[in-house]
C-alpha positions as CSV (number, residue, x, y, z in Angstrom):
1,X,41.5,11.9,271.9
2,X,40.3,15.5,271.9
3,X,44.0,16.8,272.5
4,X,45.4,14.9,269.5
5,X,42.6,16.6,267.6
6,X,43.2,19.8,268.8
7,X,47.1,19.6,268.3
8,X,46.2,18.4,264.8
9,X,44.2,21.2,264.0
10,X,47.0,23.7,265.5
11,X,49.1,22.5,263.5
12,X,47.1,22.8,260.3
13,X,46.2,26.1,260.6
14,X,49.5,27.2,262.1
15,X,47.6,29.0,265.2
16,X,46.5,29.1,268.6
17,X,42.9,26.8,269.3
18,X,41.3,26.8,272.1
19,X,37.8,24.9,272.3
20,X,35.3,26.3,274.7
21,X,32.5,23.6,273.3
22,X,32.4,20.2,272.1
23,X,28.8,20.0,270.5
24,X,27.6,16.4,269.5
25,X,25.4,17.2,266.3
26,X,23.2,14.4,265.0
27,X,24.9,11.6,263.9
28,X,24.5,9.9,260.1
29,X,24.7,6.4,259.4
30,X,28.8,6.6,259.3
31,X,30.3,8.7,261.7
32,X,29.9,10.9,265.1
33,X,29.8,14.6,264.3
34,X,30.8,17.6,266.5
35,X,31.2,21.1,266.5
36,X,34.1,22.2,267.9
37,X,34.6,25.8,269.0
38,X,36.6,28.5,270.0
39,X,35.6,32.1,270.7
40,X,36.5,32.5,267.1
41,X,36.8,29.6,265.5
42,X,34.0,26.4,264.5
43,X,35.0,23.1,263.0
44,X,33.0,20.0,262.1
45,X,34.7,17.0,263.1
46,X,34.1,13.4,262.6
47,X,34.8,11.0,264.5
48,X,34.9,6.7,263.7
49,X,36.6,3.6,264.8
50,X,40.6,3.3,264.0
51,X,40.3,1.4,261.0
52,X,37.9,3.6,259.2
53,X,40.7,6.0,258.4
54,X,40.7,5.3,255.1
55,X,37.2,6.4,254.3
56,X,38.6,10.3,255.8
57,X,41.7,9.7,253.4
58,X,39.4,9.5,250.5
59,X,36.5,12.1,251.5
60,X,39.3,14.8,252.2
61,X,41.1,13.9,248.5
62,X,37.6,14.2,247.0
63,X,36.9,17.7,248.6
64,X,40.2,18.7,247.9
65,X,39.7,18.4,244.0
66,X,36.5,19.7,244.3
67,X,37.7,22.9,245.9
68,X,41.2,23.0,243.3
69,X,37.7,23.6,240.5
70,X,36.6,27.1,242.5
71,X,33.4,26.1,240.7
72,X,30.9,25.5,243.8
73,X,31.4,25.9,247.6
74,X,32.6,22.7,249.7
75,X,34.1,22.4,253.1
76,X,37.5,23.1,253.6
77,X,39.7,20.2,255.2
78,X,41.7,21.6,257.7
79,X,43.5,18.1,258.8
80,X,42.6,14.5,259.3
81,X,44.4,11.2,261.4
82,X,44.4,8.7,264.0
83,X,44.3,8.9,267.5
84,X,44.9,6.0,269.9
85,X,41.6,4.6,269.6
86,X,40.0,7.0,266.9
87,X,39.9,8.1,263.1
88,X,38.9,11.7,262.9
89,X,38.2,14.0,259.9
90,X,38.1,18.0,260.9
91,X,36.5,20.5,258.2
92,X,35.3,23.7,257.9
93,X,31.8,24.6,259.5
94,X,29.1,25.7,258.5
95,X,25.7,27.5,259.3
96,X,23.3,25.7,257.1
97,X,19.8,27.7,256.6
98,X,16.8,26.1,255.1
99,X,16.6,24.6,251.2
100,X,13.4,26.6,251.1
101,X,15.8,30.1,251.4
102,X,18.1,28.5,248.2
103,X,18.9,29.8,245.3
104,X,18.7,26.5,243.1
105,X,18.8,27.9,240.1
106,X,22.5,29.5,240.5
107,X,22.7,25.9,242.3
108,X,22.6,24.3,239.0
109,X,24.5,26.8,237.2
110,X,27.8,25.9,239.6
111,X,27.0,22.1,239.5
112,X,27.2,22.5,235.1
113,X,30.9,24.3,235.8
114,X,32.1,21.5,237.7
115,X,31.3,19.5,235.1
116,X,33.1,21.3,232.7
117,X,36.0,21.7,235.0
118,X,39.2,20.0,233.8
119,X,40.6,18.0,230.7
120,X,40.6,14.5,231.7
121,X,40.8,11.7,229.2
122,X,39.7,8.6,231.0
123,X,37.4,7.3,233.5
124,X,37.9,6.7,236.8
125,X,40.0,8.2,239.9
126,X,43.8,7.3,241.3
127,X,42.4,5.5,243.7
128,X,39.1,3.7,245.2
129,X,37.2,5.2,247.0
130,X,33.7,5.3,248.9
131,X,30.0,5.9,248.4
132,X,28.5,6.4,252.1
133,X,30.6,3.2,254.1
134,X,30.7,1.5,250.3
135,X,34.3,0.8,248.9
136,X,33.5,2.5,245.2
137,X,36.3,1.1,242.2
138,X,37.6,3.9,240.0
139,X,40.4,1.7,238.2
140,X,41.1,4.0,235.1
141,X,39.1,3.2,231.9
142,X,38.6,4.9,228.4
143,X,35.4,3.1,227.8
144,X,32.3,4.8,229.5
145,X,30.3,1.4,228.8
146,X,32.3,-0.5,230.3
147,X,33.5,1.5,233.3
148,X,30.0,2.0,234.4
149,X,28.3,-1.5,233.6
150,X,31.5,-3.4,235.3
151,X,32.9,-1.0,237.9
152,X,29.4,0.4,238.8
153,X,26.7,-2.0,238.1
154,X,28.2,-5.3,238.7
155,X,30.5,-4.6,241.7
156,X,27.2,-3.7,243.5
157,X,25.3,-6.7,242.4
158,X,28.2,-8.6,243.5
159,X,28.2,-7.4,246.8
160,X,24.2,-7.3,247.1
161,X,24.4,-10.9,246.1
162,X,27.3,-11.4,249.2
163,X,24.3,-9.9,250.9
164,X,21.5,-12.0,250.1
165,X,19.5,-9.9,247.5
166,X,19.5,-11.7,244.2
167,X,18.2,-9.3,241.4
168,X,19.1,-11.4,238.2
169,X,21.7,-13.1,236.3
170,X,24.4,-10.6,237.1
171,X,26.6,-11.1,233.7
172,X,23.1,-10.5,232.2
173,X,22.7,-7.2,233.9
174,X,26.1,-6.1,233.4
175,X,25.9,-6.7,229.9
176,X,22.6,-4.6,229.2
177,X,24.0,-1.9,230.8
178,X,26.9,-1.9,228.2
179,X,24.9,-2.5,225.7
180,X,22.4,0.6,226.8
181,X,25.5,2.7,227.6
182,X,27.3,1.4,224.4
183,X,27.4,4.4,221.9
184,X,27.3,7.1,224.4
185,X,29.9,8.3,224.3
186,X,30.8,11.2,226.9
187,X,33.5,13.1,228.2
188,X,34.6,12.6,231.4
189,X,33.8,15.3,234.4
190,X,34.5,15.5,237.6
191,X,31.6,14.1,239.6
192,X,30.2,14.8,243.3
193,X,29.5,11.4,243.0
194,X,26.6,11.1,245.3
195,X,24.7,14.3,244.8
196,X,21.6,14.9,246.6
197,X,19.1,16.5,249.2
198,X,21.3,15.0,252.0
199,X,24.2,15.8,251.0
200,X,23.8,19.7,249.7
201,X,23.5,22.6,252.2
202,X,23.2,26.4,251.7
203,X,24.8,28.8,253.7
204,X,23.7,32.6,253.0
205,X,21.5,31.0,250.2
206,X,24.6,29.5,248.3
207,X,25.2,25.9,248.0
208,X,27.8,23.9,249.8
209,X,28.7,20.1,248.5
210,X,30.0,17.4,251.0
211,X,30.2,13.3,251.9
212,X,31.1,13.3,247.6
213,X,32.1,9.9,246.3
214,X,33.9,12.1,243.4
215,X,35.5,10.3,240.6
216,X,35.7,11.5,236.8
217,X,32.7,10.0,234.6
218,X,29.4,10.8,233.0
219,X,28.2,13.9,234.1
220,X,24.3,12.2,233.3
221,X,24.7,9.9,236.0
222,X,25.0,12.8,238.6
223,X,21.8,14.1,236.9
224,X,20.1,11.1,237.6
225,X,21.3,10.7,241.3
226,X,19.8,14.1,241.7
227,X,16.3,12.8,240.1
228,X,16.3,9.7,242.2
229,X,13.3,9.3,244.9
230,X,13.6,13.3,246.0
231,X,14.1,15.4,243.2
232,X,16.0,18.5,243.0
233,X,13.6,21.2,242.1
234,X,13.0,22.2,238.6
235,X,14.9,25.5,239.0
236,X,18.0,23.9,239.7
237,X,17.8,22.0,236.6
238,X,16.8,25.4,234.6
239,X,20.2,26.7,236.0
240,X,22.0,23.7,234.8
241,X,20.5,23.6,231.0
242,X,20.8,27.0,230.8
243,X,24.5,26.6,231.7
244,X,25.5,22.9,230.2
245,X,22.5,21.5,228.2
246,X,22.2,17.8,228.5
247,X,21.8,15.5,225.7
248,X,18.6,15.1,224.2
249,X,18.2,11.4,224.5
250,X,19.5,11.9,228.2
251,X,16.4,9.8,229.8
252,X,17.7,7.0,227.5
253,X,20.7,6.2,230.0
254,X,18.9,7.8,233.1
255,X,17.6,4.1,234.9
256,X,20.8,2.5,234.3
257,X,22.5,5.5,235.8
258,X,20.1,5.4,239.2
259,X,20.5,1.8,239.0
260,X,23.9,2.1,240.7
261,X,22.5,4.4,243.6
262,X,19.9,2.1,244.3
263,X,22.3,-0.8,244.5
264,X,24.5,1.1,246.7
265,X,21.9,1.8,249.2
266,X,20.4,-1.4,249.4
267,X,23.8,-2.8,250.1
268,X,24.6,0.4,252.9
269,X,21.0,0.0,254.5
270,X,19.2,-3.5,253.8
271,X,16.7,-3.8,252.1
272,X,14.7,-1.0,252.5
273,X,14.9,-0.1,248.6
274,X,15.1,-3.8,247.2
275,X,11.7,-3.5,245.7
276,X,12.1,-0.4,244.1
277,X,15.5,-1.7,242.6
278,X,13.9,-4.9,241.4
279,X,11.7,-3.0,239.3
280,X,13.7,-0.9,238.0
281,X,16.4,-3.9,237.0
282,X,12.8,-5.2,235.2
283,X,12.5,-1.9,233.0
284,X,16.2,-2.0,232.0
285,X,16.3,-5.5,230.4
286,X,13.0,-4.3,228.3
287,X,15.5,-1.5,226.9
């Protein structure tokens, strides 16, 4: 497996690579990570069963259009594939300090000019793609109301109701969301799509985005993933104002928005958050 890899990356970067260590690094809920090294050279690599290949497809397209912005730092893919056995996705390394050492507030500044990155028209992404193991639809839309309500909200209550967690009349949910979503009416931006603590770093103080779920939508929803159960803190969201001011009614649209997140990880890890999603599916049909 490790050859394939290492022919891979040879031919990606169109030079010699030599590993002198292969260092397993702790592992998330998806894949096996490793550090692979040279005297001069360090890649991240993960590592899943054959059929997961698609999920590396999609994470190296969304870091690829995150990088084409040159608006905030993410890893660079240097090559992804199969092996006999094995799907494998090989990115740039880095040498993440503490979030205590950040500067946040330039943090926020670069997440505001990725959302003003680009002209897009419509909602949505050329393909599906994933949140954490979750397949995420991105068929194109020009309503926001009803890309978000349908494509967010109910495909997640579908699937949490394929897994046994019942949280209400689904077409009844679905439809409040539209109807709370209804005459906002945004412009689409491209989207990290699963922005927080987990999934931000800082090497020499700057941040570094990875594991996106990236798709072009409401920048307010990547707000609210930010807010949800760990917030960011405050200075980040000084850097972002400062930089892209949200709308004032913002917190309006916010529990719909976190809605979706919670869904998603009740359906990726049980039902640690069910509670905490029932009650928040309680305050949106009060809205």
């Amino acid at each position: 497996m490790w050859s394939d890899i290492c022919n891979n990356i040879r031919n990606s970067i169109d030079s010699d690579f030599h590993p002198i260590e292969r260092k397993p690094l702790l592992n998330g809920n998806i894949s096996h990570t490793y550090r692979l090294s040279s005297h001069n050279k360090q890649y991240f690599v993960k590592i899943n069963d054959l059929d997961k290949v698609d999920l590396y497809v999609c994470q190296a397209d969304n870091l690829n259009q995150i990088a084409k912005s040159q608006t905030i730092q993410c890893p660079q893919v240097i090559c992804y594939g199969t092996t006999r056995a094995f799907s494998y996705l090989v990115l740039e390394y880095f040498n993440f300090s503490q979030h205590a050492h950040a500067n946040w507030f330039s943090t926020g500044e670069q997440i505001a000019r990725l959302h003003q990155f680009g002209e897009q028209k419509m909602f949505g992404w050329d393909t599906d793609n994933y949140i954490s193991a979750l397949v995420q639809p991105n068929r194109w839309a020009k309503r926001w109301s009803s890309f978000f309500a349908e494509q967010r909200i109910g495909w997640q209550l579908e699937l949490a109701m394929e897994n046994g967690m019942a949280f209400g009349r689904i077409d009844s949910i679905v439809e409040q969301a539209q109807q709370v979503l209804q005459h906002h009416k945004p412009t689409p931006s491209l989207l990290h799509g699963n922005l927080w603590l987990g999934n931000l770093g800082f090497s020499h103080a700057e941040p570094v985005i990875f594991d996106s779920a990236s798709y072009w939508g409401d920048r307010e929803a990547e707000i609210a993933r930010s807010r949800l159960l760990q917030s960011f803190p405050d200075s980040f969201y000084q850097g972002y104002q400062q930089a892209f001011p949200l709308a004032h009614d913002y917190t309006d649209r916010e529990l719909v928005y976190q809605l979706y997140y919670l869904l998603a990880m009740c359906n990726q890890d049980g039902s640690d958050h069910q509670l905490k999603t029932e009650m928040v599916v309680k305050r949106i049909m009060m809205l």
